[in-house]
MDTraj code that builds the backbone (N, CA, C; nanometers):
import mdtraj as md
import numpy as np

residues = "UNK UNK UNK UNK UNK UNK UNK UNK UNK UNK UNK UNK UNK UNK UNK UNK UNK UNK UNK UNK UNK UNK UNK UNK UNK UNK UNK UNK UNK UNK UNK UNK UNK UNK UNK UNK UNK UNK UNK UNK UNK UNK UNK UNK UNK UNK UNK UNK UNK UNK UNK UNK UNK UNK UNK UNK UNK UNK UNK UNK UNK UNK UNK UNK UNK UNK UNK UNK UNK UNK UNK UNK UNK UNK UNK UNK".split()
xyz = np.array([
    [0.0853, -0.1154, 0.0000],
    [0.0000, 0.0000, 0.0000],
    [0.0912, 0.1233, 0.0000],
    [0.0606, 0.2676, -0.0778],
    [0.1026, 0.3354, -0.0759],
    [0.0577, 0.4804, -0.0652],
    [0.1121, 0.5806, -0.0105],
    [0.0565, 0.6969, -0.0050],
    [-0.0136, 0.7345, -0.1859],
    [0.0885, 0.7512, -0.2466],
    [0.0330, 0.8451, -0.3974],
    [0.0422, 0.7020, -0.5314],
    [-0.0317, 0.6897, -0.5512],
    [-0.0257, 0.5581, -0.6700],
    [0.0456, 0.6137, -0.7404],
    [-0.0099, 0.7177, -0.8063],
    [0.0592, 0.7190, -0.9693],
    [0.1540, 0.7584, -0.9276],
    [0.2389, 0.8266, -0.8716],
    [0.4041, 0.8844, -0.8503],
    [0.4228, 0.7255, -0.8090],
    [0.4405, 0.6684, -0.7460],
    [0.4472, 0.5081, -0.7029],
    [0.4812, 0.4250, -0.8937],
    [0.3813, 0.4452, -0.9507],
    [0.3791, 0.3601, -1.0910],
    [0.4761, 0.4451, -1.1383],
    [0.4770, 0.5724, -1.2053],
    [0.5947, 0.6439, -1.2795],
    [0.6784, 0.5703, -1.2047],
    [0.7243, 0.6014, -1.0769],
    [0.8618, 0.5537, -1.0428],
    [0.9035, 0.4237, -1.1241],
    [0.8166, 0.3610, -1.0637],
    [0.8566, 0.1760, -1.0964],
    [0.8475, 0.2113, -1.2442],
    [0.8304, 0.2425, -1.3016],
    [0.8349, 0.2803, -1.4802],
    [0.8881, 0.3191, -1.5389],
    [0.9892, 0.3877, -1.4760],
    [1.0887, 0.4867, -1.4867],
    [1.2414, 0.3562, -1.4581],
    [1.2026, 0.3002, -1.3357],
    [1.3204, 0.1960, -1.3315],
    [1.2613, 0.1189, -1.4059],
    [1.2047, 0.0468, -1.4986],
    [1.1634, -0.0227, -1.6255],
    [1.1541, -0.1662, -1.5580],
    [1.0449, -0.1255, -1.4375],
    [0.9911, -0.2604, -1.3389],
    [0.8737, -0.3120, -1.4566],
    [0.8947, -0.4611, -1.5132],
    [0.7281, -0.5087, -1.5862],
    [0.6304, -0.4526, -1.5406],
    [0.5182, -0.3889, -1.6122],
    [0.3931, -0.3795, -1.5394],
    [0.3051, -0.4370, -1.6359],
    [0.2430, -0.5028, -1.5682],
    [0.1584, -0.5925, -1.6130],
    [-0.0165, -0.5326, -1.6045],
    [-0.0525, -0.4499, -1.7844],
    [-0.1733, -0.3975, -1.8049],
    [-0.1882, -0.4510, -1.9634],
    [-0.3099, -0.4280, -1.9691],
    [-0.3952, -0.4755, -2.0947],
    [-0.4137, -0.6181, -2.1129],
    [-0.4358, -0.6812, -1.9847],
    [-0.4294, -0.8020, -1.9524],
    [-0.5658, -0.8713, -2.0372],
    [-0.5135, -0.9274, -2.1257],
    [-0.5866, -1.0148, -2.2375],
    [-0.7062, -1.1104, -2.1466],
    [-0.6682, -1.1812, -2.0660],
    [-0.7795, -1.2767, -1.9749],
    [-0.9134, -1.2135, -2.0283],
    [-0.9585, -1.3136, -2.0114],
    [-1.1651, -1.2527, -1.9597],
    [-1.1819, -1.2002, -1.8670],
    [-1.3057, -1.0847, -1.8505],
    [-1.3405, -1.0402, -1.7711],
    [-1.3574, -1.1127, -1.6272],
    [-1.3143, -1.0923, -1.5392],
    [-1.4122, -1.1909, -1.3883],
    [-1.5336, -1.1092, -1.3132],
    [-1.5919, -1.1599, -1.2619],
    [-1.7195, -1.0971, -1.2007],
    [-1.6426, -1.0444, -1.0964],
    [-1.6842, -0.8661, -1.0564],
    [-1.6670, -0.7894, -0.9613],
    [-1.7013, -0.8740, -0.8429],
    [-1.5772, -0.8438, -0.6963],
    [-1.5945, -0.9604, -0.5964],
    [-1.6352, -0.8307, -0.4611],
    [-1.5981, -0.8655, -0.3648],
    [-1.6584, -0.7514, -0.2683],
    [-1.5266, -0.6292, -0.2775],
    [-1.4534, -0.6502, -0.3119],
    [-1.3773, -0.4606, -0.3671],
    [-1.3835, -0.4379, -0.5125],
    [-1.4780, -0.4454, -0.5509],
    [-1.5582, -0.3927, -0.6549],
    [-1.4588, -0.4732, -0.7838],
    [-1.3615, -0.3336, -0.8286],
    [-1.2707, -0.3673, -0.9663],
    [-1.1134, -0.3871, -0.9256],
    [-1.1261, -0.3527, -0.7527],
    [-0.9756, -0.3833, -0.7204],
    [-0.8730, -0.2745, -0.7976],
    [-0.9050, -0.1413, -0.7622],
    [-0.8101, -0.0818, -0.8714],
    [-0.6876, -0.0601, -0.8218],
    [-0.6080, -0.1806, -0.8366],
    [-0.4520, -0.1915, -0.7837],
    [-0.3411, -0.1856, -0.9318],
    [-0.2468, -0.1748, -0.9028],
    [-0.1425, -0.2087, -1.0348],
    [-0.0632, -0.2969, -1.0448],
    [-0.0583, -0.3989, -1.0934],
    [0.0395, -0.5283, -1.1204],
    [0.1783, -0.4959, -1.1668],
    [0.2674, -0.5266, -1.0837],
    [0.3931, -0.5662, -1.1231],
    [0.4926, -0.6997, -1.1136],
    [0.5590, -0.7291, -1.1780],
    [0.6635, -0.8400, -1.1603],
    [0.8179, -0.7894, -1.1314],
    [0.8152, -0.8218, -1.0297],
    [0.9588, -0.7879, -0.9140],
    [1.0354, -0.9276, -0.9662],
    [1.1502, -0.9455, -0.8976],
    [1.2556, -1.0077, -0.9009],
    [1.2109, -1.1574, -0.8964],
    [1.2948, -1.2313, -0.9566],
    [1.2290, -1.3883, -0.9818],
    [1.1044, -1.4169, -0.9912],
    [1.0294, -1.3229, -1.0534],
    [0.9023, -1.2958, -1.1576],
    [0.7890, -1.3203, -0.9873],
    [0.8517, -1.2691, -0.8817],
    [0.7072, -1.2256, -0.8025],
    [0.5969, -1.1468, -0.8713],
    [0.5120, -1.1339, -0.8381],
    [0.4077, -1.0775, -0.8640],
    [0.3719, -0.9600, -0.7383],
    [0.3633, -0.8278, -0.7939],
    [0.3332, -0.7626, -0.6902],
    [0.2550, -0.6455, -0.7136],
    [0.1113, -0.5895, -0.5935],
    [-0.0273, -0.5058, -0.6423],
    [0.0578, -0.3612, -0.5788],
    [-0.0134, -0.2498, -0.6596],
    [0.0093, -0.0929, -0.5459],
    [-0.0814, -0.0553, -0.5795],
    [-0.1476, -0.0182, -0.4682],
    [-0.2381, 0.0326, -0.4238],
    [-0.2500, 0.1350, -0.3429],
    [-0.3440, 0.2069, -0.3081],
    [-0.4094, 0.3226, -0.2293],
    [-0.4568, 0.2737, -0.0861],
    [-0.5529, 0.1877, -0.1256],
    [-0.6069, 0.1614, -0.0420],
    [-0.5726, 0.0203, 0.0121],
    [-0.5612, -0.0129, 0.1402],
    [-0.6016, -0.1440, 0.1651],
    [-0.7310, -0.2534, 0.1662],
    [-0.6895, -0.3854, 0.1914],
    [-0.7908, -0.4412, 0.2317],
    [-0.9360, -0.4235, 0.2934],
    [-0.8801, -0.3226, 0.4048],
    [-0.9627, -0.3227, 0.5338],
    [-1.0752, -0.2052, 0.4586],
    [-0.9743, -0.1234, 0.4105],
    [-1.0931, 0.0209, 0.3218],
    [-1.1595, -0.0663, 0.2172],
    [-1.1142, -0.1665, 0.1246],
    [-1.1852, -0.1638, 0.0311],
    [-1.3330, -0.2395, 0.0953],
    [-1.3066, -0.3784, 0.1557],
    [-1.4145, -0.4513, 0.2146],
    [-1.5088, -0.3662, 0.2930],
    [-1.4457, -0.2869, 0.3604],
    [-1.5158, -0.2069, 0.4950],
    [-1.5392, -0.2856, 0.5824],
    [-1.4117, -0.3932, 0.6054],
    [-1.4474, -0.4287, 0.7481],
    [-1.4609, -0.3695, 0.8885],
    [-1.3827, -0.2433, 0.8717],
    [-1.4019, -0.2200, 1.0222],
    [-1.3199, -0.3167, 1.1228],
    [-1.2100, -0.3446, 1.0429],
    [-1.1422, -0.4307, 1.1360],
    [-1.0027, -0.3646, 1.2285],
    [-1.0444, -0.3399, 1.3526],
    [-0.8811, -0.2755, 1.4711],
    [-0.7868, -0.2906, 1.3538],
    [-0.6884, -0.1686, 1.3261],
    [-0.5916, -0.1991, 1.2356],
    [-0.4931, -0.1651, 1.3756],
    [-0.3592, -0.2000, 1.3511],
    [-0.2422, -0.1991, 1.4365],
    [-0.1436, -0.1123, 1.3571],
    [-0.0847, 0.0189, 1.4308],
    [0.0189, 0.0623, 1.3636],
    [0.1756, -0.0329, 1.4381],
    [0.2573, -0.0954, 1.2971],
    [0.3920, -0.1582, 1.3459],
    [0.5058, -0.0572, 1.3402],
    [0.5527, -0.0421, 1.4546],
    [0.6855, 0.0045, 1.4599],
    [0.8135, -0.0770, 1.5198],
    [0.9277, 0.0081, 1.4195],
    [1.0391, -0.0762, 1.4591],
    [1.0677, -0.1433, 1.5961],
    [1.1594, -0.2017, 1.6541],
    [1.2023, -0.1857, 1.7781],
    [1.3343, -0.1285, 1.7879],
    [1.3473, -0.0415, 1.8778],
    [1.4406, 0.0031, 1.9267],
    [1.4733, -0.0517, 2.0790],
    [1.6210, -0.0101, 2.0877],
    [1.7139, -0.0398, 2.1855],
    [1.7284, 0.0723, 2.2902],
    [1.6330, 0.1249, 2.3198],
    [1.6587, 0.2232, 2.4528],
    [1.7078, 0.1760, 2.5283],
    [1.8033, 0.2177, 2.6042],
    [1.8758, 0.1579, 2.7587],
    [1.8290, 0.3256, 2.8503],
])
top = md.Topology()
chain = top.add_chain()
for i, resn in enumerate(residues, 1):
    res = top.add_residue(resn, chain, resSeq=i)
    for name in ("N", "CA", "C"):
        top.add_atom(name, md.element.get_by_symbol(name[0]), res)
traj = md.Trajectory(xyz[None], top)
């Protein structure tokens, strides 16, 4: 997930990351986040990877406790 999509896609486009659009497949029936408007890329040893805006939790509307993770640090 990311703050700004499209500055996010230029970037990766700019380093000449695959992006994977005009995806030939058939249509699939809209599921509960509607059209999923994420962007496909293929990272290193042909992962597959989405960027997005939004998460999970926004698109479903679960309403599910989200947790902010932070590092750990070594205070003494």
């Amino acid at each position: 997930m990311v703050d700004d999509q499209r500055a996010t896609v230029a970037e990766l486009e700019a380093a000449n990351v695959p992006h994977l659009k005009n995806d030939k497949a058939p249509p699939r029936r809209a599921g509960p986040t509607g059209t999923a408007p994420n962007e496909k890329f293929i990272g290193p040893d042909w992962v597959h990877f989405d960027v997005t805006e939004q998460g999970w939790n926004e698109a479903i509307r679960s309403h599910t406790q989200l947790y902010e993770l932070k590092p750990v640090t070594l205070d003494c």
